[in-house]
N, C-alpha and C positions, 0 to 999 in steps of 0.2 A: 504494500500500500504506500503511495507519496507520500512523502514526508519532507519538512525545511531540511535536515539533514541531505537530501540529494545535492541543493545549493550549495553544497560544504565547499568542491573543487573549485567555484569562484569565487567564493571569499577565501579560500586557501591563497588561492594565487594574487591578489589583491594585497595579502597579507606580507606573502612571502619578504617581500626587500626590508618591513619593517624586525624581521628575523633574523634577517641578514648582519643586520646591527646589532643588535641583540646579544646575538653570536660574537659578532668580532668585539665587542665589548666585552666580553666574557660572561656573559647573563648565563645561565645554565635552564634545561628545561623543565628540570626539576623548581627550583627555584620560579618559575612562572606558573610552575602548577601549586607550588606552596603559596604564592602571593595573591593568587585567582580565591582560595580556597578561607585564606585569612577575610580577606577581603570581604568575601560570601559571607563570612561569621557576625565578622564587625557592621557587615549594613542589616544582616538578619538580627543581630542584639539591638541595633538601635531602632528597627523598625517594632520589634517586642516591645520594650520600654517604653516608646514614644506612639503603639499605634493609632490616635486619635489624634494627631499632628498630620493632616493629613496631606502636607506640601511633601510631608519626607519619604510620601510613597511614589512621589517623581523619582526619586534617585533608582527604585528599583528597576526600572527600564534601561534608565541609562546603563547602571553598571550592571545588570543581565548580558547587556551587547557587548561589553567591555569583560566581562568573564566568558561569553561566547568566542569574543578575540584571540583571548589568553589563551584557551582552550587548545584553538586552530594555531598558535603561535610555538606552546611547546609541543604538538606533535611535526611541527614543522624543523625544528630546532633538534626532537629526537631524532628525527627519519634522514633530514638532510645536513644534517649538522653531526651525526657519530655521538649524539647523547643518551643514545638509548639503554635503560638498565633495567635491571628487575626490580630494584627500586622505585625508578621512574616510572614502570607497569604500575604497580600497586598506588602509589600516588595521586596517578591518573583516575585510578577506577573510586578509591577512597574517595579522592576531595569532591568527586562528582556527585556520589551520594549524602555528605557531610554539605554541600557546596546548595547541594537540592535545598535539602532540609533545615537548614538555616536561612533561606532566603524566601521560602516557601509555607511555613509554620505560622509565620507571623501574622498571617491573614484571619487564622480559626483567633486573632484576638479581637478582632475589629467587631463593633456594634452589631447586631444583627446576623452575622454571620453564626454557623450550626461549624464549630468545629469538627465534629466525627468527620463531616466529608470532607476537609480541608487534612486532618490526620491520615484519612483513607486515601487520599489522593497521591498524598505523600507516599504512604506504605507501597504503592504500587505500584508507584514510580521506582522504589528502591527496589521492591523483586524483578520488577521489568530490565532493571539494568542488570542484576545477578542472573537474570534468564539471561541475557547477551552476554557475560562474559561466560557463563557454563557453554558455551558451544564451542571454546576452545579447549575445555576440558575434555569432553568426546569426540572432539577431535573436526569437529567444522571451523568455523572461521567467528571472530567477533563479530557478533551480531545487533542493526541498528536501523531494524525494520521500527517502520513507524504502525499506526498514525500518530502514537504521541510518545517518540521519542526525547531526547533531551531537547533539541533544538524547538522544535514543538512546545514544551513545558517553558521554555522560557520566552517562548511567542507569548502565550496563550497569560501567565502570568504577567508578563511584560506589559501585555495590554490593561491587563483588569487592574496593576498598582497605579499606571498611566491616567485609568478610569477616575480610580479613587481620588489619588493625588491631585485630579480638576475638582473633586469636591461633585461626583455624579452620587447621587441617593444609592448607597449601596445596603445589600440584604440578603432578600431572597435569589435574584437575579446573579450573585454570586458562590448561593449557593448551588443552583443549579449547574454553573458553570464547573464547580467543583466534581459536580454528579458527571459531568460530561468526560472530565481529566481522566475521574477513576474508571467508567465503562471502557475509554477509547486508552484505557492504561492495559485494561484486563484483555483488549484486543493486542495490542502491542507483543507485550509479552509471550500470548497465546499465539501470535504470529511468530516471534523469534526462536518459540521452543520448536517449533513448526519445522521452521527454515531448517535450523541445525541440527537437525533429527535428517531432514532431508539429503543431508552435505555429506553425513556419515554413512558407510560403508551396511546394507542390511545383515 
Protein backbone atom coordinates (compact mmCIF):
# COMPACT_ATOMS: atom_id res chain seq x y z
CA UNK A 1 0.00 0.00 0.00
CA UNK A 2 1.46 3.80 -0.62
CA UNK A 3 3.00 5.20 1.75
CA UNK A 4 5.06 9.02 2.20
CA UNK A 5 7.93 6.69 2.82
CA UNK A 6 8.02 5.82 -1.04
CA UNK A 7 9.00 9.83 -1.31
CA UNK A 8 12.05 8.84 0.93
CA UNK A 9 14.65 8.70 -2.44
CA UNK A 10 13.88 12.60 -3.12
CA UNK A 11 14.24 13.89 -0.10
CA UNK A 12 17.28 11.52 0.29
CA UNK A 13 18.87 13.15 -2.46
CA UNK A 14 17.87 16.72 -1.74
CA UNK A 15 19.48 15.94 1.59
CA UNK A 16 22.48 14.29 0.47
CA UNK A 17 25.31 17.43 0.14
CA UNK A 18 23.93 18.77 3.46
CA UNK A 19 25.62 15.01 4.76
CA UNK A 20 28.40 15.61 2.97
CA UNK A 21 29.37 18.35 5.58
CA UNK A 22 28.24 16.74 8.02
CA UNK A 23 30.78 14.14 7.38
CA UNK A 24 33.60 16.04 6.55
CA UNK A 25 33.08 17.94 9.78
CA UNK A 26 33.36 14.99 11.60
CA UNK A 27 29.58 14.62 12.65
CA UNK A 28 29.06 10.98 13.03
CA UNK A 29 25.64 9.09 12.28
CA UNK A 30 25.35 7.80 15.28
CA UNK A 31 25.54 11.14 16.88
CA UNK A 32 22.50 12.58 14.51
CA UNK A 33 20.50 9.62 15.45
CA UNK A 34 21.20 10.48 19.22
CA UNK A 35 20.42 14.39 18.71
CA UNK A 36 17.06 13.47 16.58
CA UNK A 37 16.01 11.25 19.50
CA UNK A 38 17.06 13.88 22.48
CA UNK A 39 15.42 16.24 20.64
CA UNK A 40 12.03 14.07 20.34
CA UNK A 41 12.30 13.94 24.37
CA UNK A 42 12.91 17.44 25.01
CA UNK A 43 9.83 18.80 22.77
CA UNK A 44 7.76 15.73 23.94
CA UNK A 45 8.52 16.95 27.96
CA UNK A 46 7.67 20.36 27.11
CA UNK A 47 4.66 19.74 25.01
CA UNK A 48 3.44 17.34 28.49
CA UNK A 49 4.08 20.16 30.82
CA UNK A 50 2.82 22.87 28.92
CA UNK A 51 -0.04 21.03 26.82
CA UNK A 52 -2.79 23.95 27.07
CA UNK A 53 -0.10 26.52 25.68
CA UNK A 54 -1.39 25.82 22.63
CA UNK A 55 1.37 28.02 20.35
CA UNK A 56 3.81 25.36 21.49
CA UNK A 57 2.06 22.72 19.57
CA UNK A 58 3.41 24.67 16.27
CA UNK A 59 6.87 23.42 17.18
CA UNK A 60 5.68 19.85 16.77
CA UNK A 61 5.43 20.03 12.96
CA UNK A 62 8.29 21.86 12.45
CA UNK A 63 10.68 19.69 14.31
CA UNK A 64 8.76 16.21 13.09
CA UNK A 65 10.29 17.57 9.56
CA UNK A 66 13.47 18.23 11.18
CA UNK A 67 13.64 14.63 12.91
CA UNK A 68 12.32 13.33 9.50
CA UNK A 69 15.61 15.10 8.13
CA UNK A 70 17.87 13.78 10.80
CA UNK A 71 16.56 10.43 10.14
CA UNK A 72 17.40 10.53 6.15
CA UNK A 73 20.69 12.21 7.05
CA UNK A 74 22.22 9.51 9.35
CA UNK A 75 21.22 6.79 7.11
CA UNK A 76 22.92 8.61 4.53
CA UNK A 77 26.14 9.36 6.52
CA UNK A 78 25.87 5.36 7.41
CA UNK A 79 25.52 3.83 3.87
CA UNK A 80 27.69 6.49 2.06
CA UNK A 81 29.87 7.62 4.59
CA UNK A 82 31.56 3.86 6.09
CA UNK A 83 29.58 4.60 9.48
CA UNK A 84 27.60 1.94 9.79
CA UNK A 85 27.70 -0.37 13.03
CA UNK A 86 25.78 -2.40 15.15
CA UNK A 87 25.42 0.11 17.30
CA UNK A 88 24.32 2.49 14.92
CA UNK A 89 21.52 -0.43 13.89
CA UNK A 90 20.09 -0.44 17.20
CA UNK A 91 20.01 3.30 17.74
CA UNK A 92 18.23 3.63 14.78
CA UNK A 93 15.46 1.31 15.49
CA UNK A 94 15.51 2.46 19.57
CA UNK A 95 15.29 6.20 19.11
CA UNK A 96 12.48 5.67 16.48
CA UNK A 97 10.35 4.10 18.98
CA UNK A 98 11.44 6.21 22.01
CA UNK A 99 11.44 9.34 19.39
CA UNK A 100 7.46 8.15 18.55
CA UNK A 101 6.52 8.14 22.00
CA UNK A 102 7.72 11.03 23.23
CA UNK A 103 6.48 13.27 20.71
CA UNK A 104 3.39 11.50 20.25
CA UNK A 105 1.98 10.97 24.18
CA UNK A 106 1.45 14.29 24.77
CA UNK A 107 -1.66 14.70 22.80
CA UNK A 108 -3.85 11.99 25.28
CA UNK A 109 -3.15 15.20 27.80
CA UNK A 110 -4.99 17.92 25.90
CA UNK A 111 -8.76 18.91 26.87
CA UNK A 112 -11.10 16.61 25.42
CA UNK A 113 -9.15 14.22 24.15
CA UNK A 114 -9.93 10.10 25.27
CA UNK A 115 -6.32 9.11 25.82
CA UNK A 116 -6.66 5.10 25.57
CA UNK A 117 -6.73 5.87 21.77
CA UNK A 118 -3.83 8.24 21.78
CA UNK A 119 -1.88 5.36 24.11
CA UNK A 120 -3.33 2.64 21.46
CA UNK A 121 -2.16 4.52 18.80
CA UNK A 122 1.09 4.80 20.17
CA UNK A 123 1.22 0.85 21.15
CA UNK A 124 0.83 0.05 17.54
CA UNK A 125 2.95 2.17 16.09
CA UNK A 126 5.77 0.54 18.31
CA UNK A 127 4.78 -3.23 17.24
CA UNK A 128 4.39 -2.02 13.60
CA UNK A 129 7.81 -1.11 13.69
CA UNK A 130 9.14 -4.46 15.74
CA UNK A 131 6.96 -6.25 12.81
CA UNK A 132 9.52 -4.47 10.33
CA UNK A 133 12.49 -5.12 11.96
CA UNK A 134 11.60 -9.11 12.68
CA UNK A 135 11.74 -9.66 8.93
CA UNK A 136 15.20 -9.55 9.17
CA UNK A 137 15.32 -11.86 11.75
CA UNK A 138 13.63 -14.68 9.39
CA UNK A 139 15.59 -13.61 7.01
CA UNK A 140 13.58 -11.12 4.57
CA UNK A 141 14.47 -7.63 4.37
CA UNK A 142 13.55 -4.53 6.80
CA UNK A 143 10.35 -3.97 6.39
CA UNK A 144 8.39 -0.37 5.78
CA UNK A 145 5.13 -1.11 4.06
CA UNK A 146 2.67 1.55 4.91
CA UNK A 147 -0.23 2.99 5.19
CA UNK A 148 0.94 4.31 8.21
CA UNK A 149 4.27 3.87 8.58
CA UNK A 150 6.73 6.26 10.27
CA UNK A 151 6.67 8.93 7.71
CA UNK A 152 2.93 8.65 7.80
CA UNK A 153 2.70 9.13 11.61
CA UNK A 154 4.58 12.14 11.55
CA UNK A 155 2.24 13.47 8.43
CA UNK A 156 -0.72 12.63 10.19
CA UNK A 157 0.42 14.11 13.62
CA UNK A 158 2.27 16.94 12.18
CA UNK A 159 -0.85 18.12 10.85
CA UNK A 160 -3.22 17.71 13.93
CA UNK A 161 -0.38 19.62 16.46
CA UNK A 162 -0.30 22.34 13.29
CA UNK A 163 -4.25 22.04 13.90
CA UNK A 164 -4.15 22.63 17.57
CA UNK A 165 -1.31 25.16 17.78
CA UNK A 166 -3.88 27.76 15.33
CA UNK A 167 -6.18 27.34 18.20
CA UNK A 168 -8.91 24.96 15.92
CA UNK A 169 -11.65 23.55 18.72
CA UNK A 170 -10.02 20.30 19.27
CA UNK A 171 -11.91 16.98 20.93
CA UNK A 172 -13.61 14.60 19.41
CA UNK A 173 -12.42 15.10 15.94
CA UNK A 174 -9.03 14.05 17.22
CA UNK A 175 -10.13 11.40 18.73
CA UNK A 176 -11.26 9.93 15.89
CA UNK A 177 -8.23 10.64 14.19
CA UNK A 178 -6.59 8.72 16.76
CA UNK A 179 -9.00 5.73 15.88
CA UNK A 180 -7.81 6.20 12.28
CA UNK A 181 -3.78 5.91 13.24
CA UNK A 182 -4.60 2.74 15.36
CA UNK A 183 -6.87 0.74 12.52
CA UNK A 184 -4.42 1.97 9.46
CA UNK A 185 -1.40 0.87 12.21
CA UNK A 186 -3.12 -2.78 12.80
CA UNK A 187 -3.03 -2.68 8.71
CA UNK A 188 0.41 -1.76 8.57
CA UNK A 189 1.97 -4.15 10.59
CA UNK A 190 -0.40 -6.93 9.24
CA UNK A 191 0.86 -5.98 5.83
CA UNK A 192 4.79 -6.18 6.83
CA UNK A 193 4.28 -9.46 8.62
CA UNK A 194 2.75 -10.34 5.38
CA UNK A 195 5.42 -9.19 3.06
CA UNK A 196 8.21 -10.83 5.17
CA UNK A 197 6.80 -14.04 5.47
CA UNK A 198 6.51 -13.61 1.78
CA UNK A 199 10.59 -12.83 1.03
CA UNK A 200 11.38 -16.12 3.12
CA UNK A 201 12.07 -19.37 1.79
CA UNK A 202 8.41 -21.83 2.21
Amino acid sequence: MASIYDLKPRFVALLRPIAARLAAGGVTANAVTLAAMLGSILVGIILAIWPDCLRLWLILPLFLFLRMAANAIDGILAREFAMKSRLGAILNEVGDVVSDAALYLPFALLAGVNGLWVVLAVIVAIVGEMTGVLGQVIGASRRYDGPMGKSDRAAVFGIIGFLVGLGLPFGSWINWAMVAVTLLGIVTLLNRARRALAETPK
